[in-house]
C-alpha positions as CSV (number, residue, x, y, z in Angstrom):
1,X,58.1,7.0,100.0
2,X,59.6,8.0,103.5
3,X,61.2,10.9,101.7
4,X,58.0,12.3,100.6
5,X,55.9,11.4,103.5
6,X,59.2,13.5,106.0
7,X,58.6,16.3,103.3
8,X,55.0,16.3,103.7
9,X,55.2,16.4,107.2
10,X,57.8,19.5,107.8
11,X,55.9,21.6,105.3
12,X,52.1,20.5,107.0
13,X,54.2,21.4,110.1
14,X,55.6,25.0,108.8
15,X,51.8,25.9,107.6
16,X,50.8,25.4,111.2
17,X,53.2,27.6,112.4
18,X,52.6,30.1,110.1
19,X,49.2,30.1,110.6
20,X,49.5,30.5,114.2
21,X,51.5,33.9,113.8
22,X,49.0,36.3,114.4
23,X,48.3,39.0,111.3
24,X,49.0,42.4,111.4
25,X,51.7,41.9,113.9
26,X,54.2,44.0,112.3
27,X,57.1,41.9,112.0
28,X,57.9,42.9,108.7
29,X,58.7,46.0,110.2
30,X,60.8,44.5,113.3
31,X,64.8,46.2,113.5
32,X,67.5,43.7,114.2
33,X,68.7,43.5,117.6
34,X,71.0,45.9,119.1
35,X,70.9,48.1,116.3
36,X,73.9,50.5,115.8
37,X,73.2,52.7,113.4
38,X,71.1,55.4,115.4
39,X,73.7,58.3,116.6
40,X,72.8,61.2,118.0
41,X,72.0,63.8,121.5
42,X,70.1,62.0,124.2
43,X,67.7,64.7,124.8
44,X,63.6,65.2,124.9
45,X,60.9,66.1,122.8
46,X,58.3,68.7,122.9
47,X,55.2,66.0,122.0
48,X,52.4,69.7,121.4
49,X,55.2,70.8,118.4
50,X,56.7,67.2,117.1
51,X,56.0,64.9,114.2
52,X,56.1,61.2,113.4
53,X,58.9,61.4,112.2
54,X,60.6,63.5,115.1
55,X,59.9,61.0,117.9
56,X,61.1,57.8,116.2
57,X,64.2,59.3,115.2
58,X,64.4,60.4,119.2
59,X,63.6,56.7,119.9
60,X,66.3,55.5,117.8
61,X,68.6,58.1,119.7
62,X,67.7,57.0,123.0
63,X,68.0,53.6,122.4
64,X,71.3,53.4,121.1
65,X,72.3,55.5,123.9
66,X,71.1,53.0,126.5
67,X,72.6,50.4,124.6
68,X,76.2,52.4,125.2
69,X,75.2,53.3,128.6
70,X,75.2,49.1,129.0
71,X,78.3,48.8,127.4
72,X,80.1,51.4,129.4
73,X,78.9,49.9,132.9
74,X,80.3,46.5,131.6
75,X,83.5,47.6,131.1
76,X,83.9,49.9,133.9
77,X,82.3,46.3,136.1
78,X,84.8,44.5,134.4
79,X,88.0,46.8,135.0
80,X,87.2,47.3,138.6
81,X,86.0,43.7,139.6
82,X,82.2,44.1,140.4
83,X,81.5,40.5,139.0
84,X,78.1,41.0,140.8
85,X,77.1,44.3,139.2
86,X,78.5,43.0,136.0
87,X,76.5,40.0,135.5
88,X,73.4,42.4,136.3
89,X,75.0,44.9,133.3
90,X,75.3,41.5,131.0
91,X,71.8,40.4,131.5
92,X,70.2,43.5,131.1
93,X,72.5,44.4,128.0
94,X,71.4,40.6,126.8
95,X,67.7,41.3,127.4
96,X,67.5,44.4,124.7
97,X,67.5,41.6,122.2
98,X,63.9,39.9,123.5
99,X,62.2,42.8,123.5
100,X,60.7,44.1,119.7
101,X,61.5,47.1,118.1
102,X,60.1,48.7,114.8
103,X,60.5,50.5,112.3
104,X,57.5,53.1,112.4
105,X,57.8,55.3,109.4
106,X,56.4,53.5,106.7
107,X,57.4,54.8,103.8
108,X,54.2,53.8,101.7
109,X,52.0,55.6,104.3
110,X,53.9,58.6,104.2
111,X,55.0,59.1,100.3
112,X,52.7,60.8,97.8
113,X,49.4,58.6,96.2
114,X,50.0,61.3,93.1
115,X,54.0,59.5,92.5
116,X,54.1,58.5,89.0
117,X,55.9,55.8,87.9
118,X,57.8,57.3,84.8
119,X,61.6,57.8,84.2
120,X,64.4,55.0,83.9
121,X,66.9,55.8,86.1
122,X,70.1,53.4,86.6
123,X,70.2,53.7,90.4
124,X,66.6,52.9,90.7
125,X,67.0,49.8,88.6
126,X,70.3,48.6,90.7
127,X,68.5,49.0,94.0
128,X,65.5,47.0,92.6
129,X,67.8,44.2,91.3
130,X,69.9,44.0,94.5
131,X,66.4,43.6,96.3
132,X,65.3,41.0,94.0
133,X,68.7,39.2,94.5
134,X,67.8,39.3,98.3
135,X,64.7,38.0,98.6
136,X,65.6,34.7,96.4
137,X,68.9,34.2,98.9
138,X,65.9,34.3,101.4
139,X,64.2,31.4,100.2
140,X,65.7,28.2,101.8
141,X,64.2,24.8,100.1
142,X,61.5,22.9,102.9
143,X,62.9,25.0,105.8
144,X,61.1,28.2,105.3
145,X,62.8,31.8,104.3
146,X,65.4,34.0,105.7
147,X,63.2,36.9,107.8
148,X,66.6,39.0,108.1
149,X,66.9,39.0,104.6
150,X,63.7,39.6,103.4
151,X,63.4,42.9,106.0
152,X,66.9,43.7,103.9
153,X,64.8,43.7,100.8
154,X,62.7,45.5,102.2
155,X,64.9,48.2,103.1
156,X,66.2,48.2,99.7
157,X,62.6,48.6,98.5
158,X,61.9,51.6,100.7
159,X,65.3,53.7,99.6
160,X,64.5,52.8,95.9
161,X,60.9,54.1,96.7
162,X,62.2,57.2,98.9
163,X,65.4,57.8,97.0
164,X,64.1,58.1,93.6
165,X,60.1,58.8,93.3
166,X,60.0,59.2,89.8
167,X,61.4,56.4,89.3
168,X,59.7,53.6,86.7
169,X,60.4,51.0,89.3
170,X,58.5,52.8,91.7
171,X,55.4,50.8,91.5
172,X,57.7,47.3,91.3
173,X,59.2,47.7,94.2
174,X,55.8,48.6,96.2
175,X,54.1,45.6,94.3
176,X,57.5,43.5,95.6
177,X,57.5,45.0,99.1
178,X,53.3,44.2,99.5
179,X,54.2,40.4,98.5
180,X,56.9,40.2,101.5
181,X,54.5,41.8,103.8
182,X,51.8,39.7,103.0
183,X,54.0,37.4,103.7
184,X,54.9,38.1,107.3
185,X,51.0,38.0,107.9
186,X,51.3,42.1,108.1
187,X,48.0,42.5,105.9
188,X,47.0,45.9,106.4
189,X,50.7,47.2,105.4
190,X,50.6,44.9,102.3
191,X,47.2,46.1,101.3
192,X,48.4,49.9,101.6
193,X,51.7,48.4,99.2
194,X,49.9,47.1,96.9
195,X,47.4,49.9,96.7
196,X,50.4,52.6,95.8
197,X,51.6,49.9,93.1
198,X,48.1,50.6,90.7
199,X,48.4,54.2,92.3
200,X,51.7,55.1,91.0
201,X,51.2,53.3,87.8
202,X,47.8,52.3,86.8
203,X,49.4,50.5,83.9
204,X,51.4,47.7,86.7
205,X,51.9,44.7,85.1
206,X,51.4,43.3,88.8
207,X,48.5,41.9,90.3
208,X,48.2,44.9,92.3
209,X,44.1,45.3,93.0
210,X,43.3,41.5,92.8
211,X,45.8,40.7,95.6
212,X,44.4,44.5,97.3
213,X,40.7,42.9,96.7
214,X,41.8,39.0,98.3
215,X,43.4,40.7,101.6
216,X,40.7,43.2,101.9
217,X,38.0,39.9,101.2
218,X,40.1,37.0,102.7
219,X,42.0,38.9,105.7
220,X,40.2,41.8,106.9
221,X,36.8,40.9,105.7
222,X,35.7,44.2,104.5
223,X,33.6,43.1,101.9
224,X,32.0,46.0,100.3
225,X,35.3,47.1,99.8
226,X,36.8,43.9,98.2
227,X,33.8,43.7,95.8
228,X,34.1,47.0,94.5
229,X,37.9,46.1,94.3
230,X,37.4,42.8,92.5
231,X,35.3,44.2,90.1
232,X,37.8,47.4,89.1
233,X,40.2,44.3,88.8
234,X,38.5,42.7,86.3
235,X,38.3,45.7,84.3
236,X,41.9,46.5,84.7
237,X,44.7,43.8,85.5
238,X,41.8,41.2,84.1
239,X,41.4,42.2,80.8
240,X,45.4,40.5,80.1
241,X,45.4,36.8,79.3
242,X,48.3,35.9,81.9
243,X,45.4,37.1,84.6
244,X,43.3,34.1,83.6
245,X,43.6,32.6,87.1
246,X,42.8,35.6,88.6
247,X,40.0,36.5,86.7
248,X,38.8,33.1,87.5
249,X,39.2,33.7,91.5
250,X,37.5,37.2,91.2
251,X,34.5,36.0,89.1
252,X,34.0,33.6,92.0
253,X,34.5,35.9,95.2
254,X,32.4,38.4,93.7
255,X,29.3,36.0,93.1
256,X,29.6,34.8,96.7
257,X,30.5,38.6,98.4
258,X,27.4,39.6,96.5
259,X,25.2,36.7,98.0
260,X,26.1,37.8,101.5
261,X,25.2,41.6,100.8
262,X,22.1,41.3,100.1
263,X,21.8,38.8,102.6
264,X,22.9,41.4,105.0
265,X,20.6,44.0,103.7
């Protein structure tokens, strides 16, 4: 009995917490610390003539080039005997860690809504399972999940996407990658996840628009949108007999979003 109330306890205690992260916070999309993969000219950017995609790859350059600048000073503090300067270089150099960095180019956002989900291709399918394999090592029983490796599937997710957008997995791994998201309370990417999961493949065997038509209802409170959403649900992913549940949940939602409509009108 102490067993079960101690369980009961830790997970009331880990749904606090969760709820208390706030939404659309991006920390699905947070880099590690000290990241050293970025290499590359310190230099500037001409902000009338770049792109997206220009200045977060300068970002990336600059900040690993502080980062080195750091180390440098350390060791030059260390090798000449400044232990006051060094300590200064070792905070600051510790201090990169506290402070969030992210992963801007979102490969959902930028990628085609006209990708089609249609040719088996071996790589694909590896890059898919390798993700899958990550996100079950992420789960840790009562405790909560592993966030490092979930952003790892993630990652994987993204390349499979990027790598190979012809790809029959295609709308899988955007169905997979919208569930993660969701889960770090980053609603508004999930939604856009889930969205190019019944884009790419109108066929998914995923829950794609009923989850789209829940954030859109239960997160972001856009219900026009969410009613028009459940309803194309029920047409679609509804009319399969493992959506039973679903269907359920969507008959519901859409009886009570139409009450407050014309309510509002």
């Amino acid at each position: 009995m102490a067993r079960i109330v101690l369980s009961a306890v830790v997970i009331i205690s880990l749904n606090l917490m969760v709820g208390c992260q706030k939404a659309d916070s991006g920390r699905g999309r947070l880099l590690p610390g000290r990241s050293t993969t970025a290499v590359g000219t310190v230099g500037s950017v001409n902000l009338s003539q770049a792109g997206e995609t220009d200045i977060v790859e300068q970002i990336a350059i600059n900040r690993r080039a502080y980062q080195q600048g750091l180390e440098l000073l350390i060791r030059y503090y260390t090798k000449t005997g400044n232990n006051m300067k060094l300590k200064w270089a070792n905070e600051e150099l510790m201090s990169l860690d506290s402070i969030p960095q992210y992963k801007y180019i979102i490969e959902a956002e930028i990628l085609d809504s006209n990708l089609r989900a249609s040719t088996s291709i071996p790589e694909a399918d590896d890059l898919f399972e390798d993700a899958l394999k990550l996100e079950q090592e992420a789960s840790v029983f009562i405790i909560g999940k592993n966030h490092d490796k979930l952003r790892a599937a993630l990652d994987k997710y993204d390349r499979l996407i990027r790598s190979y957008p012809t790809s029959d997995k295609i709308d899988d791994a955007a169905f997979k990658a919208g569930e993660i998201y969701e889960y770090f309370r980053d609603y508004s990417i999930a939604l856009l996840y889930y969205k190019r999961a019944y884009q790419w493949d109108s066929e998914t065997p995923h829950p794609a628009r009923f989850r789209s038509a829940r954030i859109l209802d239960r997160r972001l409170h856009r219900n026009a949108d969410a009613l028009k959403l459940y309803r194309e649900a029920l047409k679609t992913e509804g009319k399969y007999g493992k959506r039973r549940l679903w269907k359920e949940y969507a008959e519901e939602r859409i009886k009570a979003l139409y009450k407050i409509e014309e309510n509002n009108n």
